[in-house]
C-alpha positions as CSV (number, residue, x, y, z in Angstrom):
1,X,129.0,215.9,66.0
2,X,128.2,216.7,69.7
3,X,131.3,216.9,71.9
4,X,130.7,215.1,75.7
5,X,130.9,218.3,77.5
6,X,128.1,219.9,75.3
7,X,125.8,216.7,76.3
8,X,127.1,216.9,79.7
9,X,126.1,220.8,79.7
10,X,123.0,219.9,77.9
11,X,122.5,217.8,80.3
12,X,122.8,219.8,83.8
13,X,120.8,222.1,82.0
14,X,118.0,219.7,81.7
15,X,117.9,218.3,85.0
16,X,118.2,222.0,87.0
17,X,115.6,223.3,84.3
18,X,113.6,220.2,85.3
19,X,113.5,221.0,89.3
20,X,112.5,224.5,88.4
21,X,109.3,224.3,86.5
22,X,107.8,221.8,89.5
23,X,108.4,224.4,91.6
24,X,111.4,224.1,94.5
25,X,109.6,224.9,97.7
26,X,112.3,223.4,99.6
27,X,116.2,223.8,99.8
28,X,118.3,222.1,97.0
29,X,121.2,220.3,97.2
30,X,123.3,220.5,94.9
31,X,126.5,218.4,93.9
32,X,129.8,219.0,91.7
33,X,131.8,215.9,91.4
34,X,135.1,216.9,90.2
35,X,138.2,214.9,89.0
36,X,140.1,214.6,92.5
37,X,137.4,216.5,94.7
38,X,133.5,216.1,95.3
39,X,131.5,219.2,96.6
40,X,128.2,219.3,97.5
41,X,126.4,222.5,99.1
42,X,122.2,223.1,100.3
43,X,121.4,226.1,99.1
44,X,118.0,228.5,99.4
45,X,117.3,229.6,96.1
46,X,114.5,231.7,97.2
47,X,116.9,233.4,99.6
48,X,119.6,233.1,97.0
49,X,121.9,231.5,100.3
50,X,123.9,228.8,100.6
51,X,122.6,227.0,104.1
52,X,125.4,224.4,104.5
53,X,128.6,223.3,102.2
54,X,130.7,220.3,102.4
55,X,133.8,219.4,100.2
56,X,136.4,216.5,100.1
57,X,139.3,219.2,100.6
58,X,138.4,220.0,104.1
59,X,140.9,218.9,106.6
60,X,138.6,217.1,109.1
61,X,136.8,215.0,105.8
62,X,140.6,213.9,104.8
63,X,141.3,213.2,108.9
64,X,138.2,211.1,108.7
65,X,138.4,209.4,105.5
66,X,140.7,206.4,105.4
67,X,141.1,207.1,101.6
68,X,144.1,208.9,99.9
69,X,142.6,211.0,98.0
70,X,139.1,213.1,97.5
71,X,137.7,211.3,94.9
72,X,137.0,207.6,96.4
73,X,133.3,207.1,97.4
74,X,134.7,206.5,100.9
75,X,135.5,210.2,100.9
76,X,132.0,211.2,99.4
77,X,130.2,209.0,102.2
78,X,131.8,211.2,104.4
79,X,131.1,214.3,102.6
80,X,127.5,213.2,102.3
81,X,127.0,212.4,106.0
82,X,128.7,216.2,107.2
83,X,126.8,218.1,105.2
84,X,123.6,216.6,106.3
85,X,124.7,217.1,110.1
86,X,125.6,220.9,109.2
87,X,122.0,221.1,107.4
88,X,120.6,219.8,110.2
89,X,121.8,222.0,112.5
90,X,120.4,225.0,110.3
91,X,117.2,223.4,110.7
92,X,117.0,221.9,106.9
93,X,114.9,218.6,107.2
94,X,114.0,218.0,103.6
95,X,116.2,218.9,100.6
96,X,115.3,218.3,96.8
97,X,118.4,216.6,95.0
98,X,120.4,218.4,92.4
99,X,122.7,215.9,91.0
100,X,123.9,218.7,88.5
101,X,123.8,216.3,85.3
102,X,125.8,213.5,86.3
103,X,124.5,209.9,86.2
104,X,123.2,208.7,89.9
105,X,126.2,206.3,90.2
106,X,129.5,206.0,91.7
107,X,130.4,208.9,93.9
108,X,127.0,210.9,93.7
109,X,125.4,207.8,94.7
110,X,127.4,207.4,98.0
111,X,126.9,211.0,98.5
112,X,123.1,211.0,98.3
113,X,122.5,207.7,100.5
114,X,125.1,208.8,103.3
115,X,123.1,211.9,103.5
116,X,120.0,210.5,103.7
117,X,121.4,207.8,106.6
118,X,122.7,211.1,108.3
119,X,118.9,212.2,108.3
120,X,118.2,214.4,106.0
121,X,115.1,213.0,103.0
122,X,114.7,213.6,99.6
């Protein structure tokens, strides 16, 4: 019998494997949702660079979240909307989204909408 994490890993694989073969002509971003943090980075994988990186253990995303802790989607709405400023001011308009084999729910979710009401589209 599979375990979870080999259909988790299974699944990452997938998804990354997925963005690959159409071709990434743009920057991706990518997201790691962890048990008490989320992270979330734009990188240039032509380049091989990361552009902009955001996590829920800075000190100014814990000043500005009203939650406790790193892993409320309050705290990824805010880690969502900083990274898209920082990629903004790189000059990163449009990013293709990497949700690194996690479901599109929950924390990710926030995430990927407060970027995308920050400005950035994908």
């Amino acid at each position: 019998m599979i375990s979870k994490q080999e259909r988790y890993e299974f699944r990452k694989i997938r998804t990354r494997n997925s963005l690959f073969e159409h071709g990434i002509k743009m920057p991706r971003l990518s997201v790691y949702r962890g048990a008490k943090y989320i992270y979330a980075q734009v990188v240039d994988d032509i380049k091989g660079a990361t552009l902009a990186a955001a996590s829920s253990l800075e000190k100014e995303i814990k000043a500005a979240s009203k939650a406790k802790s790193g892993k409320s989607i309050e705290s990824a709405k805010v880690v969502g909307a900083l990274l898209a400023k920082r990629a903004l001011a790189k000059g990163v308009t449009a990013v293709c989204f990497d949700r690194g084999g996690r479901i599109y729910h929950g924390r990710i979710k926030a995430l990927a909408d407060a970027a995308r009401a920050a400005g950035l589209k994908f």
